[in-house]
SEZA-382912 format. One record per atom (N, C-alpha, C, O): residue number from 1; z, y, x; atom name. Coordinates in nm, 4 decimals. Layout:
BEGIN
> NUM;Z;Y;X;CA .
...
This chain:
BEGIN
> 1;0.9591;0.1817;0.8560;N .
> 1;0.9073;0.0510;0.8192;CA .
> 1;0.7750;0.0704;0.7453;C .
> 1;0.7545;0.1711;0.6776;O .
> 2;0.6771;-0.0372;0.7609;N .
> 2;0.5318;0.0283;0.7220;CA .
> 2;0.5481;-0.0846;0.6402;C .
> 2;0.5821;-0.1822;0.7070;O .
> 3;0.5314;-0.1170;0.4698;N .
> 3;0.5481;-0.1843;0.3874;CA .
> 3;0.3911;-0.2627;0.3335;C .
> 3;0.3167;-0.1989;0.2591;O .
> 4;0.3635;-0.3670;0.3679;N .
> 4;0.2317;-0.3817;0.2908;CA .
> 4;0.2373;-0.4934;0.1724;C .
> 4;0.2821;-0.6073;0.1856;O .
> 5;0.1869;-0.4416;0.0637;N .
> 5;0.1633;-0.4917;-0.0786;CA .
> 5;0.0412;-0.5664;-0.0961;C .
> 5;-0.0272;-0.5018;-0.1755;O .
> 6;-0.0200;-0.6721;-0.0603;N .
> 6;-0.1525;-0.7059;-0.0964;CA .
> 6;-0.1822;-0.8447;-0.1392;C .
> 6;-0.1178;-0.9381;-0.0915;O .
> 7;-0.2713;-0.8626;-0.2221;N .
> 7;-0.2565;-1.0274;-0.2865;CA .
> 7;-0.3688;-1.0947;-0.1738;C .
> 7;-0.3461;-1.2053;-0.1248;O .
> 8;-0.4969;-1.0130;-0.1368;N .
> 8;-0.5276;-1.0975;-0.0211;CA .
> 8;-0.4975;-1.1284;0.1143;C .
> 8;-0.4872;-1.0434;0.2027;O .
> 9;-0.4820;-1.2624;0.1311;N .
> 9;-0.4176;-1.3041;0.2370;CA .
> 9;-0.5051;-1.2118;0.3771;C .
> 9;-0.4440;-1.1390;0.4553;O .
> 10;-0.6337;-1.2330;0.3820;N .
> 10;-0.6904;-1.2103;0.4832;CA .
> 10;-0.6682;-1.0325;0.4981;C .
> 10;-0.6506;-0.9724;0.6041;O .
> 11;-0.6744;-0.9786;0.3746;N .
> 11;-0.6712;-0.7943;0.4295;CA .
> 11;-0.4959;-0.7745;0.4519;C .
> 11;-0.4684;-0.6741;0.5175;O .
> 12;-0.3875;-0.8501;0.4097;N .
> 12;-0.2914;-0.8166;0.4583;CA .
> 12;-0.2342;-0.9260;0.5958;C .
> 12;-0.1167;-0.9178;0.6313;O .
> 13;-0.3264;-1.0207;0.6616;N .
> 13;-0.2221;-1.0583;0.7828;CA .
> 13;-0.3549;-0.9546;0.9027;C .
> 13;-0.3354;-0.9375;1.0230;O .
> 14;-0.4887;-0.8981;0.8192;N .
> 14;-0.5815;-0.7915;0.9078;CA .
> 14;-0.4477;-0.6474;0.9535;C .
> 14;-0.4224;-0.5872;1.0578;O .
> 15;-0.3930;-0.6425;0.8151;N .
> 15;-0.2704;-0.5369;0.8562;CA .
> 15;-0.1732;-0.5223;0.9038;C .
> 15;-0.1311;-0.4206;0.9589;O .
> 16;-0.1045;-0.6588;0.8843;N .
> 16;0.0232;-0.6493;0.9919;CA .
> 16;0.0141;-0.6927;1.1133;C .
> 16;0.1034;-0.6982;1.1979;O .
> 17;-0.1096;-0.7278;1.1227;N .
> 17;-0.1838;-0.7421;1.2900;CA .
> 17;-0.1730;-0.6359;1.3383;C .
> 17;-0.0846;-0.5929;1.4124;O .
> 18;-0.2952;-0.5704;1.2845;N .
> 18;-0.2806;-0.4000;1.3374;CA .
> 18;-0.1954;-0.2944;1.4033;C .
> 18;-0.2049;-0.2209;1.5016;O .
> 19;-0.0695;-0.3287;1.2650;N .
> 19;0.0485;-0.2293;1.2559;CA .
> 19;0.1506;-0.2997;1.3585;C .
> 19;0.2177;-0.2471;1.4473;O .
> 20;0.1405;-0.4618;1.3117;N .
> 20;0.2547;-0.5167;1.4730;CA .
> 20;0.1880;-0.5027;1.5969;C .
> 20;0.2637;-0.4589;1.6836;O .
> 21;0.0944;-0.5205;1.6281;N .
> 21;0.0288;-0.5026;1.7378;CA .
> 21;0.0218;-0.3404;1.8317;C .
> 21;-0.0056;-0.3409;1.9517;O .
> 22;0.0445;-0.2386;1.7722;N .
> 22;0.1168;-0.1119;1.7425;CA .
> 22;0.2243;-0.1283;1.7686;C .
> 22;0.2469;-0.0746;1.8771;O .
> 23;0.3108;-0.1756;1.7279;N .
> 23;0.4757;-0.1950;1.7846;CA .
> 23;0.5613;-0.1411;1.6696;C .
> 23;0.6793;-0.1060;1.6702;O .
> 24;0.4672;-0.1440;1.5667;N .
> 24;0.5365;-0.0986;1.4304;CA .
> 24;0.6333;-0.1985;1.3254;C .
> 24;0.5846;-0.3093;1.3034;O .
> 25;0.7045;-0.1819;1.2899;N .
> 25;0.7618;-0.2585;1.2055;CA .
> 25;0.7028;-0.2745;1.0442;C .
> 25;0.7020;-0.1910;0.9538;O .
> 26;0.6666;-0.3792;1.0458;N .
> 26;0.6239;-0.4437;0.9370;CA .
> 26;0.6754;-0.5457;0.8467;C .
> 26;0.7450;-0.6295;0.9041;O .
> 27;0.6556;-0.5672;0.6806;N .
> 27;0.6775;-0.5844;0.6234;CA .
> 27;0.5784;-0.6124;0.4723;C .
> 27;0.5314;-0.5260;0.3983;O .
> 28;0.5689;-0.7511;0.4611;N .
> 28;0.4415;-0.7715;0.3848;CA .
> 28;0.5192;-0.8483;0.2455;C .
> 28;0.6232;-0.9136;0.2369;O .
> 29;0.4352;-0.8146;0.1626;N .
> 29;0.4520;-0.8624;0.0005;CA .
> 29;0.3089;-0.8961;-0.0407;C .
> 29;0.2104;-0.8275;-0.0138;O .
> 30;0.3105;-1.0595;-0.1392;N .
> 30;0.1767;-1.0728;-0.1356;CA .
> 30;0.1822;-1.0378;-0.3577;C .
> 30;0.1270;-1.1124;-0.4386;O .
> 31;0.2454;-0.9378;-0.3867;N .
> 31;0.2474;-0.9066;-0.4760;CA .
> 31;0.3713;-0.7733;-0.5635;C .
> 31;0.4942;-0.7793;-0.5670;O .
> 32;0.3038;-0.6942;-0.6073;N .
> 32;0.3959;-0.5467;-0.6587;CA .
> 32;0.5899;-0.6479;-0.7123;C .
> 32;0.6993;-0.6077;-0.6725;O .
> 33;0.5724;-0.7488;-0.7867;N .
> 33;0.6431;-0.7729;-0.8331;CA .
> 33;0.7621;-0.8740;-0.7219;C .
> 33;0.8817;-0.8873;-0.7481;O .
> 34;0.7162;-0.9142;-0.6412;N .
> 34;0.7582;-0.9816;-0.5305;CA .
> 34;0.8458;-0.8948;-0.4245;C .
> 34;0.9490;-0.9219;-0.3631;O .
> 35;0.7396;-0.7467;-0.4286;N .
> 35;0.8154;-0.6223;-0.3706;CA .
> 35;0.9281;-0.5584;-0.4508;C .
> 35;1.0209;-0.5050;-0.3901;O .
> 36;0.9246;-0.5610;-0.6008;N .
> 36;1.0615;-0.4948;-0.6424;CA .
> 36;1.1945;-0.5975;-0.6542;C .
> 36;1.3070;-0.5488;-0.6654;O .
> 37;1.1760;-0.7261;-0.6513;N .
> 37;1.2750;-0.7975;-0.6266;CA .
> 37;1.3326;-0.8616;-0.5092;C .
> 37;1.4135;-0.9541;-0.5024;O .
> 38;1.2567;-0.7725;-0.3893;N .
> 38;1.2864;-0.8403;-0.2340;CA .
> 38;1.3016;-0.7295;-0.1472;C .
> 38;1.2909;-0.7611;-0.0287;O .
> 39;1.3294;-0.5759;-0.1750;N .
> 39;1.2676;-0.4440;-0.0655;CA .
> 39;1.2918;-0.3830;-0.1659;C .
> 39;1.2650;-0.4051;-0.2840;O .
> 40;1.3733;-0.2603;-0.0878;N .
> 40;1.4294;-0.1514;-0.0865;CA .
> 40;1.3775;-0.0425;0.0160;C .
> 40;1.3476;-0.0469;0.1353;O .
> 41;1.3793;0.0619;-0.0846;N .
> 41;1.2627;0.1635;0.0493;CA .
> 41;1.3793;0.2589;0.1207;C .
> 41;1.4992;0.2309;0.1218;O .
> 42;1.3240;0.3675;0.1751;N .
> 42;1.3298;0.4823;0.2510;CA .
> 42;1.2573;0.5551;0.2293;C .
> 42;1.1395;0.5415;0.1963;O .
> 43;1.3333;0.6667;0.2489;N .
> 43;1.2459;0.8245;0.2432;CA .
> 43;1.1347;0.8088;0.3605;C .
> 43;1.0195;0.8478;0.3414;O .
> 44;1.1806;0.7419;0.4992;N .
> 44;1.0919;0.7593;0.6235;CA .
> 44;0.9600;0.6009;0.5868;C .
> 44;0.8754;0.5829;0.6743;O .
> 45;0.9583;0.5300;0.4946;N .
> 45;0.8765;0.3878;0.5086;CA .
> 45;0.7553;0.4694;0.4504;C .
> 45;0.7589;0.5732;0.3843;O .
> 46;0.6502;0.3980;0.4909;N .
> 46;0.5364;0.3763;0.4367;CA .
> 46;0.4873;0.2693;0.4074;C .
> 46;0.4782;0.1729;0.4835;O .
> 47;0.4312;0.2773;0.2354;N .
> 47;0.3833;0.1245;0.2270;CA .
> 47;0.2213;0.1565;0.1851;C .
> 47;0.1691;0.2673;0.1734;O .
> 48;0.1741;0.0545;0.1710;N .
> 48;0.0294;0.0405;0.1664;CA .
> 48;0.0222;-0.0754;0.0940;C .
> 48;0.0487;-0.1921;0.1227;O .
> 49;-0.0262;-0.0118;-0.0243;N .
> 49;-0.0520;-0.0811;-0.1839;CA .
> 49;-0.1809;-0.1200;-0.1784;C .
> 49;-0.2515;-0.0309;-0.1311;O .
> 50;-0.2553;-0.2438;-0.2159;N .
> 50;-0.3497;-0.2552;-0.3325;CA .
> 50;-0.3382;-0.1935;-0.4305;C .
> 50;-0.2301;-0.1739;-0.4859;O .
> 51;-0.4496;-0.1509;-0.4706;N .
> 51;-0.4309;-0.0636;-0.6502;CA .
> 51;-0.5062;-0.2225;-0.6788;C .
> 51;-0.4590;-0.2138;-0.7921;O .
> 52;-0.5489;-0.3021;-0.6797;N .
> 52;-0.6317;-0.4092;-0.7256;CA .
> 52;-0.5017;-0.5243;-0.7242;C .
> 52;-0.5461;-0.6382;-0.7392;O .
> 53;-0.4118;-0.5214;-0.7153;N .
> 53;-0.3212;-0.6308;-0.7650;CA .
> 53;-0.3169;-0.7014;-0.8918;C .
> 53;-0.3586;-0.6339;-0.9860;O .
> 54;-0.2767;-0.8224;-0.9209;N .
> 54;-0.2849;-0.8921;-1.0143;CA .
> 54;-0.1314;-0.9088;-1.0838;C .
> 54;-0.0258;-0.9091;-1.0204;O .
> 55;-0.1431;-0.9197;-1.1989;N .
> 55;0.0049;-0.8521;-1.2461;CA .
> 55;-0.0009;-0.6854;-1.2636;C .
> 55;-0.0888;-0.6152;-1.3135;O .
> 56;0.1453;-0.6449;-1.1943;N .
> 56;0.1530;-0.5437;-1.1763;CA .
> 56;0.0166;-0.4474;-1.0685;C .
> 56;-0.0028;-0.4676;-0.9487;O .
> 57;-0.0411;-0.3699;-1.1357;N .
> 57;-0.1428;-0.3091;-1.0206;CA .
> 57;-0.0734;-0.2413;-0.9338;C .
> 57;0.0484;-0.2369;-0.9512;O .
> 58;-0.1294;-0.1755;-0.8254;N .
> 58;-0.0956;-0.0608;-0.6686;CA .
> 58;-0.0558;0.0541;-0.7761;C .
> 58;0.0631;0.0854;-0.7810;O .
> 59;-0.1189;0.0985;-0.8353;N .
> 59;-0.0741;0.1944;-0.9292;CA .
> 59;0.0333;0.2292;-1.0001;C .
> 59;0.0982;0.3337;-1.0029;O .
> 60;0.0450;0.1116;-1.0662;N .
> 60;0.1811;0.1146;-1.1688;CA .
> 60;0.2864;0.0745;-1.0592;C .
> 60;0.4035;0.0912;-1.0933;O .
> 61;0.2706;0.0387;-0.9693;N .
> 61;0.3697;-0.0084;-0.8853;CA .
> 61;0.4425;0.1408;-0.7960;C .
> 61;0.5584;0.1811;-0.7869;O .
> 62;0.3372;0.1820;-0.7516;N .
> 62;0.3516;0.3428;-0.7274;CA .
> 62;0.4469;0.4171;-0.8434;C .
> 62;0.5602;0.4607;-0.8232;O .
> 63;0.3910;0.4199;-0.9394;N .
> 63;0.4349;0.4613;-1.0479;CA .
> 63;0.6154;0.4528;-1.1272;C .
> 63;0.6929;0.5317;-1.1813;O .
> 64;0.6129;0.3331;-1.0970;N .
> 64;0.7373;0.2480;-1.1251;CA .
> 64;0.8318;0.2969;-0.9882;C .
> 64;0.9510;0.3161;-1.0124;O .
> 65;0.7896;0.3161;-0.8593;N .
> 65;0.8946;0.3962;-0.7830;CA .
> 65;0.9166;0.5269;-0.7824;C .
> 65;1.0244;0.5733;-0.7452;O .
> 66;0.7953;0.6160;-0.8324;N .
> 66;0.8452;0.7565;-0.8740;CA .
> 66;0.9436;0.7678;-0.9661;C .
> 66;1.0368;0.8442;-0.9411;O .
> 67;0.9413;0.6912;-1.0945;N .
> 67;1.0262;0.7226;-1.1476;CA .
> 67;1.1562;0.6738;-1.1740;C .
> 67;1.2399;0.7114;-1.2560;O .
> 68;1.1587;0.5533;-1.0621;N .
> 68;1.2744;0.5449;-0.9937;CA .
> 68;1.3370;0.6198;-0.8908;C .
> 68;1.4344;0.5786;-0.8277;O .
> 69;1.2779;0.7377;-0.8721;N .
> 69;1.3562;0.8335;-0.7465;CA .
> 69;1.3192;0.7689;-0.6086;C .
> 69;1.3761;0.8299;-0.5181;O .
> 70;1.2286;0.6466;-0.5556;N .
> 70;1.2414;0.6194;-0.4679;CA .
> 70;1.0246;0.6184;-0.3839;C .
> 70;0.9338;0.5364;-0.3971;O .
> 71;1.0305;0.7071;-0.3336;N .
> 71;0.8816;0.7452;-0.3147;CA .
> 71;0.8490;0.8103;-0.1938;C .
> 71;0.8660;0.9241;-0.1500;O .
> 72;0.7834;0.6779;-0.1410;N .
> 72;0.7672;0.6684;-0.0081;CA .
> 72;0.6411;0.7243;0.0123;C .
> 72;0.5857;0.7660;-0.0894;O .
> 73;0.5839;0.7353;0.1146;N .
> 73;0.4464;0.7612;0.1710;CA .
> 73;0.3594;0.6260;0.1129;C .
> 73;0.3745;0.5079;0.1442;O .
> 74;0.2843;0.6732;0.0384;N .
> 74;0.1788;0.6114;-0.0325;CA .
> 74;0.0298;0.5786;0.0532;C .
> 74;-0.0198;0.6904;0.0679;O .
> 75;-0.0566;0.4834;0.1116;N .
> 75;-0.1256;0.4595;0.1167;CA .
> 75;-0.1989;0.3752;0.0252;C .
> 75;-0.1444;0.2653;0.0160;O .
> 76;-0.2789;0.3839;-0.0295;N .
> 76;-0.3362;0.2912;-0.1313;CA .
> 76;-0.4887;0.2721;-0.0913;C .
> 76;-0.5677;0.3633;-0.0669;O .
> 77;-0.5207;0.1023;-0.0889;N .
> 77;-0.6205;0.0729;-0.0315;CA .
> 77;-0.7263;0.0074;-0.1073;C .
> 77;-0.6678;-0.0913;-0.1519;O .
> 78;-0.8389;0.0026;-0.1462;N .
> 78;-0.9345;-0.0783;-0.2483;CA .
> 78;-1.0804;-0.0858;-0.2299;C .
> 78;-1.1446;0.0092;-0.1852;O .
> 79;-1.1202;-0.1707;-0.2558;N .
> 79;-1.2798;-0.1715;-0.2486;CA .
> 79;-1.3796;-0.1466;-0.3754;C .
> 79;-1.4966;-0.1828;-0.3871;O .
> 80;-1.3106;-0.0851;-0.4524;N .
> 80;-1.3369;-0.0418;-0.5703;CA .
> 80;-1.3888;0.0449;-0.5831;C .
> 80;-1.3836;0.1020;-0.4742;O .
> 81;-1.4622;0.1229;-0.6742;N .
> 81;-1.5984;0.2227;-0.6637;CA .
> 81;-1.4618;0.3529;-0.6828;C .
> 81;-1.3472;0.3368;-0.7247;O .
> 82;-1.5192;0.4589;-0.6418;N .
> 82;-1.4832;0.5906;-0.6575;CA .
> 82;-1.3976;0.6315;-0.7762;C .
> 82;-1.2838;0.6760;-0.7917;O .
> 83;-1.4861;0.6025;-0.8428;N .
> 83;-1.4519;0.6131;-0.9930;CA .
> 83;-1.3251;0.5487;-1.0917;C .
> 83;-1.2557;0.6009;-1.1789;O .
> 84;-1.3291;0.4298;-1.0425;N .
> 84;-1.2088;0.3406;-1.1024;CA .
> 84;-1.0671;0.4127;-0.9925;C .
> 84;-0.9570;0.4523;-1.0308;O .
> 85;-1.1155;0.4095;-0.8691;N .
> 85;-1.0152;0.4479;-0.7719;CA .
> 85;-0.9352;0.5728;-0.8028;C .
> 85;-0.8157;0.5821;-0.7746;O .
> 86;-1.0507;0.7308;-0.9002;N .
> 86;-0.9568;0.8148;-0.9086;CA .
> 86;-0.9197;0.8046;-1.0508;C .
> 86;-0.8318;0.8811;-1.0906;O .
> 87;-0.9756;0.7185;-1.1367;N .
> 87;-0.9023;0.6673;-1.2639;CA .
> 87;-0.7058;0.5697;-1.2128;C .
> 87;-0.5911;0.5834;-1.2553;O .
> 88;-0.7517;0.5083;-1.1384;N .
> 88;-0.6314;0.4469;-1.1278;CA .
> 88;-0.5232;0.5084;-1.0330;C .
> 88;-0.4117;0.4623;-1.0083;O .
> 89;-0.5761;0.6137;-0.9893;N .
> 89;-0.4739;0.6681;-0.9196;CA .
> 89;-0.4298;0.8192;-0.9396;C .
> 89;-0.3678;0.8996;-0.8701;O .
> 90;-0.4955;0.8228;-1.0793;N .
> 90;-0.4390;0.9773;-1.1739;CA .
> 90;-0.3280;0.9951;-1.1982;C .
> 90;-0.2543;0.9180;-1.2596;O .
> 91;-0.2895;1.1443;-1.1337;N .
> 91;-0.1111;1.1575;-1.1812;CA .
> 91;0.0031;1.1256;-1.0597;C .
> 91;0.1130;1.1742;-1.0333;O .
> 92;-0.0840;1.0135;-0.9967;N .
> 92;0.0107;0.9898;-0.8631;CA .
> 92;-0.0126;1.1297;-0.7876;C .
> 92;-0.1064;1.2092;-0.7941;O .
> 93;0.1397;1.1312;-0.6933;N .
> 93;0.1103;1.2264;-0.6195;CA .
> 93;0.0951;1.1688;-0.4498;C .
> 93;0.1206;1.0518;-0.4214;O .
> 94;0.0628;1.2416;-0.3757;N .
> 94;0.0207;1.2541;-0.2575;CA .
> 94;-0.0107;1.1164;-0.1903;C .
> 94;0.0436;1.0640;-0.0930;O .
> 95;-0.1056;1.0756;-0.2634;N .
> 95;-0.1608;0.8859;-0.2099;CA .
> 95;-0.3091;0.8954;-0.1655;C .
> 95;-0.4139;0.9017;-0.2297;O .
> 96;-0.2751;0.8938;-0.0066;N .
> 96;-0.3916;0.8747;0.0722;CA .
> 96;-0.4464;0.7163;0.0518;C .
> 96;-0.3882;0.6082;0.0423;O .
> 97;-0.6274;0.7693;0.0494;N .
> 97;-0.7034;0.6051;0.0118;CA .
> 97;-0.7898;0.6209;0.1333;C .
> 97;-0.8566;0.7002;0.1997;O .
> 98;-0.7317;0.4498;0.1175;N .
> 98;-0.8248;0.3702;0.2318;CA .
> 98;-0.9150;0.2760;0.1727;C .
> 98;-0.8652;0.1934;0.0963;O .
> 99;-1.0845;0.2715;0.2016;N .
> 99;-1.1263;0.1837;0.1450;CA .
> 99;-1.1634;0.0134;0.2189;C .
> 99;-1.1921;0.0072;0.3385;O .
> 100;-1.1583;-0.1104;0.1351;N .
> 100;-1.1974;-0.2043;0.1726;CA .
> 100;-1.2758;-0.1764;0.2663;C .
> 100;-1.2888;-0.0553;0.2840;O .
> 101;-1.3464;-0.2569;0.3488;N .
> 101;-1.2755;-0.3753;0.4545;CA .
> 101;-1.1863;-0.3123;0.5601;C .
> 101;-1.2169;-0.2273;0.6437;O .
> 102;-1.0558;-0.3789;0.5363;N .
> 102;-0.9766;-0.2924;0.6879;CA .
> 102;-1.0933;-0.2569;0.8399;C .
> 102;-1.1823;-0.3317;0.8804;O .
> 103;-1.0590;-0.1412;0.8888;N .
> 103;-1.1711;-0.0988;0.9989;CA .
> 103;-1.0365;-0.0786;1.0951;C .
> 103;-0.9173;-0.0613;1.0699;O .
> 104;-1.1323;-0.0916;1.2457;N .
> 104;-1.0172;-0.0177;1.3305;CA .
> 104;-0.9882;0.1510;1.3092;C .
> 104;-0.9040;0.2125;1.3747;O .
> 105;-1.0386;0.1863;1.2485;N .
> 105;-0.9662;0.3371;1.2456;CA .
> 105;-0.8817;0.3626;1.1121;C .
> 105;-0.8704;0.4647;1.0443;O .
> 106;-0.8353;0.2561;1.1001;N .
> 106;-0.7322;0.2462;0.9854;CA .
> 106;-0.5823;0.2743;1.0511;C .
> 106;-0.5076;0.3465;0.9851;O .
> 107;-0.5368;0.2244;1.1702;N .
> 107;-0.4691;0.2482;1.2376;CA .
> 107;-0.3785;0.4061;1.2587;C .
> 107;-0.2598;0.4387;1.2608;O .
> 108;-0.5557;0.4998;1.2763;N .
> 108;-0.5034;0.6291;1.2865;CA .
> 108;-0.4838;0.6870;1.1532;C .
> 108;-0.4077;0.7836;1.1471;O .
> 109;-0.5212;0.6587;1.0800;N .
> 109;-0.5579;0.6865;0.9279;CA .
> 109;-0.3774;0.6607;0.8555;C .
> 109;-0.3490;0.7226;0.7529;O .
> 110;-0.2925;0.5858;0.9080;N .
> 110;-0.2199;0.5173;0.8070;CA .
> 110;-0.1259;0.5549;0.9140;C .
> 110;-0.0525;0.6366;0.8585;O .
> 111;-0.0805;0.5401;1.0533;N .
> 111;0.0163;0.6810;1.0648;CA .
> 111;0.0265;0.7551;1.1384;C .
> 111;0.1017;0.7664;1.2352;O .
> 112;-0.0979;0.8509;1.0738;N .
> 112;-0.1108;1.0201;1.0979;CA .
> 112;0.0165;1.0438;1.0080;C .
> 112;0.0577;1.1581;0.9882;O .
C-alpha cells in the first residue's frame, strides 16, 4: 500500500493519480494526525509524507512511528530549501526526498 500524507490538495490527488494510474494501491491522508487515527501500516507500505504539514510535521510524524515500532519506507517530499530539509529530517533513518512540484519521474523515484 503506497500511503500519502499531504495537506495540499493539488500535490496529493497529482499523487494518487500517478500511483493509481500505476495500478498501485493507494491511500491518502490530508494530515499526520488524520493518519494516526485512521491507518495502520506494514512492514511492505510505503508512505510519502510532507515534512511541511501543519500540526503535526512529515517529520515528527516519521518520528512518532519509529518509536512506535512501526516504520515503513519513508518518502518525504517538500519544496523547501536544502537546508531546512536536512534540518528537519535529522536522525530519521533511511528517508528518501523528493522535491516540490510532483514531476513525472517521481513515479520511478518512489517505487524503486
Amino acid at each position: 500500500m503506497y500511503i500519502i500524507v499531504e495537506d495540499d490538495p493539488s500535490v496529493a490527488d497529482a499523487l494518487e493519480s500517478l500511483l493509481s494510474g500505476a495500478g498501485l494501491p493507494v491511500r491518502v491522508f490530508a494530515s499526520a494526525e488524520d493518519f494516526i487515527h485512521s491507518a495502520s501500516l506494514t512492514p511492505d507500505d510505503t508512505m510519502i509524507v510532507d515534512l511541511g504539514l501543519p500540526g503535526m510535521s512529515g517529520g515528527e510524524l516519521v518520528r512518532h512511528l519509529e518509536k512506535a515500532g512501526a516504520t515503513p519506507k519513508v518518502i518525504a517530499i517538500s519544496g523547501k530549501s536544502s537546508r531546512t530539509i536536512a534540518r528537519e529530517t535529522e536522525g530519521l533513518s533511511d528517508v528518501k526526498i523528493l522535491r516540490k512540484p510532483p514531476a513525472a519521474d517521481w513515479l520511478e523515484a518512489i517505487t524503486a
